[in-house]
N, C-alpha and C positions, 0 to 999 in steps of 0.2 A: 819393239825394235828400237834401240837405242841408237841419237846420233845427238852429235851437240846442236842446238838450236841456237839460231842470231840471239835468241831472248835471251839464254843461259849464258852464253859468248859474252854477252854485253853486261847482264851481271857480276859476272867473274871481274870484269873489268874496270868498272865502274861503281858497283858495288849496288845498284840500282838498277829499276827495269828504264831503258833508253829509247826515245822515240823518234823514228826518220821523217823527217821533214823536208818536201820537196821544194826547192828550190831552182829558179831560170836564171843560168847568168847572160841570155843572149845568143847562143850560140847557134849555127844553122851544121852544116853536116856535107863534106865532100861527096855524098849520094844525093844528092840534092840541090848543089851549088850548080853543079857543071864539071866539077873539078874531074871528077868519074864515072857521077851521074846526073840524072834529073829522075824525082818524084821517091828518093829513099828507096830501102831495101821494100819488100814484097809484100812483109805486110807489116808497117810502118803507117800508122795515121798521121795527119797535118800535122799533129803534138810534136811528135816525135818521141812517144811514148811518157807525154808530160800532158796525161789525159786530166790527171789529177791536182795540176800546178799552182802556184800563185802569178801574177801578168809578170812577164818580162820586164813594161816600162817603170817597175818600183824598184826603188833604191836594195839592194840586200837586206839590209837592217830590218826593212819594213815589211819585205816579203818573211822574213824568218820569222817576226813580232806576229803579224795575220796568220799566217801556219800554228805556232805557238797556240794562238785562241782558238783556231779550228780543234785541236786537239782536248784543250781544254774546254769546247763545248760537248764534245762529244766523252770525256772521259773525267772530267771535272780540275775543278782547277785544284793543283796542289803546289807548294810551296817549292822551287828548286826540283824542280825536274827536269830533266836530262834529255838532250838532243844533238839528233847529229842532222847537219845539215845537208843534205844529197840532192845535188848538179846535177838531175836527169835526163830532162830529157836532151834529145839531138847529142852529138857531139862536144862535149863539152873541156875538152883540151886542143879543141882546134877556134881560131883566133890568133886576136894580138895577146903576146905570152904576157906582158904588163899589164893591160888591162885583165884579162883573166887572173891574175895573181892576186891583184887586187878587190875582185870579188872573192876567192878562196879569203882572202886575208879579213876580209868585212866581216863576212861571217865565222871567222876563227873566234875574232873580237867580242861575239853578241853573248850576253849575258845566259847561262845555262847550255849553250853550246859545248858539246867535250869533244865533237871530232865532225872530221868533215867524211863525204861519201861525192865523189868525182867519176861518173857515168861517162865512158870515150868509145872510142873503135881501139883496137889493137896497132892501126896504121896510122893512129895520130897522137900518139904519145912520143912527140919530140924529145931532145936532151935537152933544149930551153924548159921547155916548161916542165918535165919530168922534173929539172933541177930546183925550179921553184917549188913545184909541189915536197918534192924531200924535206925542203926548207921549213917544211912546219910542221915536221916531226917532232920537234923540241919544241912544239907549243901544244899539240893537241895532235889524238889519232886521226891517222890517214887514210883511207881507203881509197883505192882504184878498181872502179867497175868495168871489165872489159866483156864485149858483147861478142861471146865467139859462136854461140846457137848451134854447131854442129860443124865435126870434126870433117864431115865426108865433102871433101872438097868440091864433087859434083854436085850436091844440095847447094853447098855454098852460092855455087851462079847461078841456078836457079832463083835462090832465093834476092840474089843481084845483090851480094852484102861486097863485092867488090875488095875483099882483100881475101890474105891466104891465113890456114895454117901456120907460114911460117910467119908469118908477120903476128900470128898470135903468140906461136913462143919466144921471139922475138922482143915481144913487147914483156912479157912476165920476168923473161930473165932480166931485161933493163932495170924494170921496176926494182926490182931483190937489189939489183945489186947500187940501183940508187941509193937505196936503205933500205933496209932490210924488214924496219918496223912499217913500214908499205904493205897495207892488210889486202891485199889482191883476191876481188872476188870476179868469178866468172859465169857468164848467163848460158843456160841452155835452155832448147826448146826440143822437146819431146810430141811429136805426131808431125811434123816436118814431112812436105810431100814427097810420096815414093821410099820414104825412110822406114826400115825394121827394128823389132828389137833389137837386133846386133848392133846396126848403126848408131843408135843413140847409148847402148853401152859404151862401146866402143869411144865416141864422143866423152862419156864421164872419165873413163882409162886416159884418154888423151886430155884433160883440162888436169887430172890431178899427176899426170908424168911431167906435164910443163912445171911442174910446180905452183897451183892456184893454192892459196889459203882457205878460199871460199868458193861453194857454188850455189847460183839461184837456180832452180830448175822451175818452167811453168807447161802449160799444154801449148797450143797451135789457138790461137784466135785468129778467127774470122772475122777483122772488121770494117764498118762502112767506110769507103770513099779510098779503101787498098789496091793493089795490085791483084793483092791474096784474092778481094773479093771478087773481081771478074774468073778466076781461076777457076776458085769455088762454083759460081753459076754455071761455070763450062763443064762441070762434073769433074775436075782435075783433083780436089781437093779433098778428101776424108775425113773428120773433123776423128778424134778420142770420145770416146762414150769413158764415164766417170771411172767404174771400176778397172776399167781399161788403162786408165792412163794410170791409177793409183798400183798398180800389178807392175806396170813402168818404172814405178817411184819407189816400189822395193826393193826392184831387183835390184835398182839403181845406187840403195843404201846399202844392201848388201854389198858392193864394192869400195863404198868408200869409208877412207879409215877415219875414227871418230875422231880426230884430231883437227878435219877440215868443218869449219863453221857454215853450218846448211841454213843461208840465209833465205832460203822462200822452197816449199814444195808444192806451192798455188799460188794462181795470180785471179784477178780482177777485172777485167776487161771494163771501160767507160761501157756503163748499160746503152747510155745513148745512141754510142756506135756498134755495138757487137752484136754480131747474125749469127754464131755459132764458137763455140757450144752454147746450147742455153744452159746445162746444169752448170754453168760457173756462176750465173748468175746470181744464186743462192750461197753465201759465201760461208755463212755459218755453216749450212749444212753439209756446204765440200768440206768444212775444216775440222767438222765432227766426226763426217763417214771417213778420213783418211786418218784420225787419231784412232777412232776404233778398229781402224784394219792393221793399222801397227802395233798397238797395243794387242792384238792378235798375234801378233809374232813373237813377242816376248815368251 
């Protein structure tokens, strides 16, 4: 089954394979502050999904330099390789809009850097800082990560993400029309409680009518110290069994047109904290059993 992969996207582009590097500019999250809520969405660890991160209290530069060598321990070091630097976890367009410019701007700066990747809510991409971020289209690619997990408004409170639908298209059409070279990608989550196949198609129909460029799709983690998790023990919660969710992930390609760049169709849970699924735990072997079931489709 063909669809363009982030890998292929990023070659086209770059002419190289490109590797995302996480970075903390600080930032905390209006589910969380008070502002809407306290304790984030449902299932939201302490990270705020920046399980994987470098500390907050280090300069950009230096956070992006450490990441760098992580990468290079694990994949070796080579001369001029290519990074984009992605502001994940929490909220990261909410803040003081100067200060925040100025971390986007640090890491524009850092040597082998070609683009940035800016992780928000849909209800906090102001016209201040949307304007800043446009601002460095003429220096380097932009992405905007918008967390919309599912179209059906009723999951939405459940899951307590505290904004709407329209605040997600809302926020896409902004973006576009800030600049257009604005690489806008959109997350869902597939096994969401009380959610059907419909519903989660449905959800992919609605992220690419808003006009996304991009979509991440991953399962339902279960993990320690969540909302999700007491749900879970209460028997409220169903986790996907592998083939299951991978049956999800075709149907889900079978909709979209190959034009939209499929930046993730599995994700990783911190082992540390994840109670379910286990089969993610095994990452090679998710990303083998879901090449060979598409490559079936062909």
């Amino acid at each position: 089954m063909k669809y363009l992969s982030v890998s292929d996207f990023y070659k086209q582009k770059f002419g190289s394979k490109v590797y995302k590097i996480t970075i903390d500019a600080g930032c905390t999250c209006p589910n969380r502050d008070g502002t809407k809520a306290i304790g984030g969405c449902i299932f939201c660890s302490s990270a705020g999904s920046g399980d994987f991160i470098e500390s907050r209290e280090l300069e950009i530069p230096v956070q992006i330099e450490n990441a760098k060598k992580r990468v290079e321990t694990k994949f070796g070091t080579v001369s001029g390789r290519k990074y984009i630097a992605y502001f994940q976890n929490f909220t990261n367009t909410y803040g003081d809009v100067e200060s925040l410019y100025e971390k986007y701007a640090a890491s524009v700066g850092c040597k082998d850097v070609v683009g940035i990747a800016i992780g928000t809510r849909p209800d906090c991409v102001g016209d201040e800082i949307l304007a800043k971020i446009a601002s460095l289209c003429d220096k380097t690619f932009v992405s905007i990560e918008l967390g919309l997990q599912t179209s059906n408004e009723n999951t939405g409170k459940y899951i307590r993400r505290f904004y709407s639908n329209e605040d997600y298209t809302n926020a896409v059409e902004r973006i576009h029309k800030a600049d257009p070279r604005i690489h806008v990608v959109t997350h869902l989550i597939f096994g969401l409680p009380g959610e059907n196949k419909k519903d989660m198609m449905e959800s992919v129909h609605f992220a690419l009518d808003a006009g996304t460029d991009g979509l991440k799709i991953s399962c339902l983690y279960i993990l320690k110290g969540t909302a999700l998790e007491n749900e879970f023990y209460k028997g409220n919660v169903r986790v996907l069994e592998m083939d299951e969710y991978f049956e999800l992930v075709k149907d889900a390609l079978k909709i979209i047109p190959q034009n939209i760049v499929i930046h993730r169709l599995t994700g990783d849970g911190p082992k540390k904290l994840l109670i379910e699924p286990e089969w993610t735990k095994n990452k090679k072997n998710v990303i083998n059993r879901l090449n060979s079931l598409l490559l079936d489709q062909e």
